[in-house]
C-alpha positions as CSV (number, residue, x, y, z in Angstrom):
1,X,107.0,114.3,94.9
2,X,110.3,113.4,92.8
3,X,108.3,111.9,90.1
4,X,106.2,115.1,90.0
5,X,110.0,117.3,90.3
6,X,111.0,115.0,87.2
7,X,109.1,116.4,85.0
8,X,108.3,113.2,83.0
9,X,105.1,112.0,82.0
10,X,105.9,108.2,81.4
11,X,107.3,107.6,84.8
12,X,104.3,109.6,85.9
13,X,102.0,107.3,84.7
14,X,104.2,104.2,85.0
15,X,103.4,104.8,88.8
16,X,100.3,105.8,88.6
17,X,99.5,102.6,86.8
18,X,101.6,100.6,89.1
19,X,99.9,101.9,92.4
20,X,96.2,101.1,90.8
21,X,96.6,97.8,89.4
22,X,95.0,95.2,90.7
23,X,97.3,92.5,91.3
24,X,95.2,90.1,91.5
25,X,93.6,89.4,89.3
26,X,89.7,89.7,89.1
27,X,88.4,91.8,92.0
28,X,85.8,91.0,94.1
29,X,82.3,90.9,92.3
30,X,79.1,90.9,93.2
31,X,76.8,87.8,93.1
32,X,73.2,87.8,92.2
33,X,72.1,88.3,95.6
34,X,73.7,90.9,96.4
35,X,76.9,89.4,98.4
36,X,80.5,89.8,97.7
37,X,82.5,87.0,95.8
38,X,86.1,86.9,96.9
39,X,88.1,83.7,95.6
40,X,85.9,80.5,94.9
41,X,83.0,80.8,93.0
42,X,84.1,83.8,90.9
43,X,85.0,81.5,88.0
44,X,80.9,80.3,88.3
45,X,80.0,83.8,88.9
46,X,81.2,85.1,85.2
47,X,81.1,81.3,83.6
48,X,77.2,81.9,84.3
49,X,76.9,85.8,83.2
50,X,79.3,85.3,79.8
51,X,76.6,82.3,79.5
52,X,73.5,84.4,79.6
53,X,75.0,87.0,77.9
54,X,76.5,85.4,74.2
55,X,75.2,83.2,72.4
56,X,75.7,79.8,71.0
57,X,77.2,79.4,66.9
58,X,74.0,78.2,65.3
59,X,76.3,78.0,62.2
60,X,74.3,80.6,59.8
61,X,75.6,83.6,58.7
62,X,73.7,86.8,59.4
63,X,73.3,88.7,56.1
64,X,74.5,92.1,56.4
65,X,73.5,95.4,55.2
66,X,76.0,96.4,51.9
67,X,77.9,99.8,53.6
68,X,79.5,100.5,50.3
69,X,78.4,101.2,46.5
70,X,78.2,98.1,44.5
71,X,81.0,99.4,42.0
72,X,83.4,99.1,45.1
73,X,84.6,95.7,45.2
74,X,88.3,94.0,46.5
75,X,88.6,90.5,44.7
76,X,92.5,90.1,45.7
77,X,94.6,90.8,48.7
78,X,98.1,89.9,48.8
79,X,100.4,90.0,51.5
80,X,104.1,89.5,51.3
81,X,106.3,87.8,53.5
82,X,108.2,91.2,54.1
83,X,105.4,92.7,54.5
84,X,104.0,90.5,57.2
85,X,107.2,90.3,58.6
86,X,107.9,94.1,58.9
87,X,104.2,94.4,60.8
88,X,105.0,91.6,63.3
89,X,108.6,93.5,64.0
90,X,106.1,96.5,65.3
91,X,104.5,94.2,68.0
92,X,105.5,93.9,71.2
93,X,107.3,91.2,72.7
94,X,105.1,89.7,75.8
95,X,104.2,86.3,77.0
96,X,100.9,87.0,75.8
97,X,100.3,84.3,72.3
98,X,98.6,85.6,69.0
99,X,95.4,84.5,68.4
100,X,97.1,81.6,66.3
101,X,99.1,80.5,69.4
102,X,102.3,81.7,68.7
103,X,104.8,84.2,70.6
104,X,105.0,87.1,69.4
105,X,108.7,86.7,69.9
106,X,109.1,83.9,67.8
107,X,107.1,85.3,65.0
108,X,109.6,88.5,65.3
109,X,112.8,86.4,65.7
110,X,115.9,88.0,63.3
111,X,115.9,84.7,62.3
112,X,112.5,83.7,61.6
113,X,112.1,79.7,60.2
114,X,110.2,80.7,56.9
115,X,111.8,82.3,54.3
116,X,111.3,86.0,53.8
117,X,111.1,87.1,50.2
């Protein structure tokens, strides 16, 4: 009742999120037959649904359908280091590594170990 008394939406849904979370981790799923999976075998279970579901890199590229007129082209993109460096300041901080394999955190440091032009 003091959170609702407060009058403040974030630390409304800071608890809110906090009281339905699952902790941990995946949940329970349900296997083919019908049963509950609790703790071994849920890595199997989803190893053998994301395998039936996506498919294998055959290596060609699919042609796609041109979504813009042909006199609409873009044959340079440049980014500066600033630039880049100005977006990467907007991130947040986490444990959680870019898609290159770096922390965020490093990548924002004040004193990153490139130079910034």
């Amino acid at each position: 009742m003091a959170i609702i008394k407060r009058k403040n939406i974030g630390s409304f849904y800071r608890f809110v999120n906090r009281n339905l979370s699952c902790k941990t981790g995946v949940g329970p799923l349900k296997s083919e037959s019908g049963g509950i999976i609790t703790d071994d075998g849920k890595a199997s279970a989803l190893n053998k649904y994301f395998c039936n579901v996506f498919t294998v890199d055959d290596g060609n590229i699919s042609a796609f359908e041109r979504r813009v007129g042909d006199d609409i082209s873009m044959n340079n993109v440049t980014f500066s280091s600033y630039l880049v460096f100005k977006t990467l300041s907007k991130c947040k901080t986490s444990r959680t590594l870019d898609p290159g394999g770096f922390l965020f955190r490093l990548l924002k440091s004040s004193n990153p170990p490139w130079p910034i032009r």
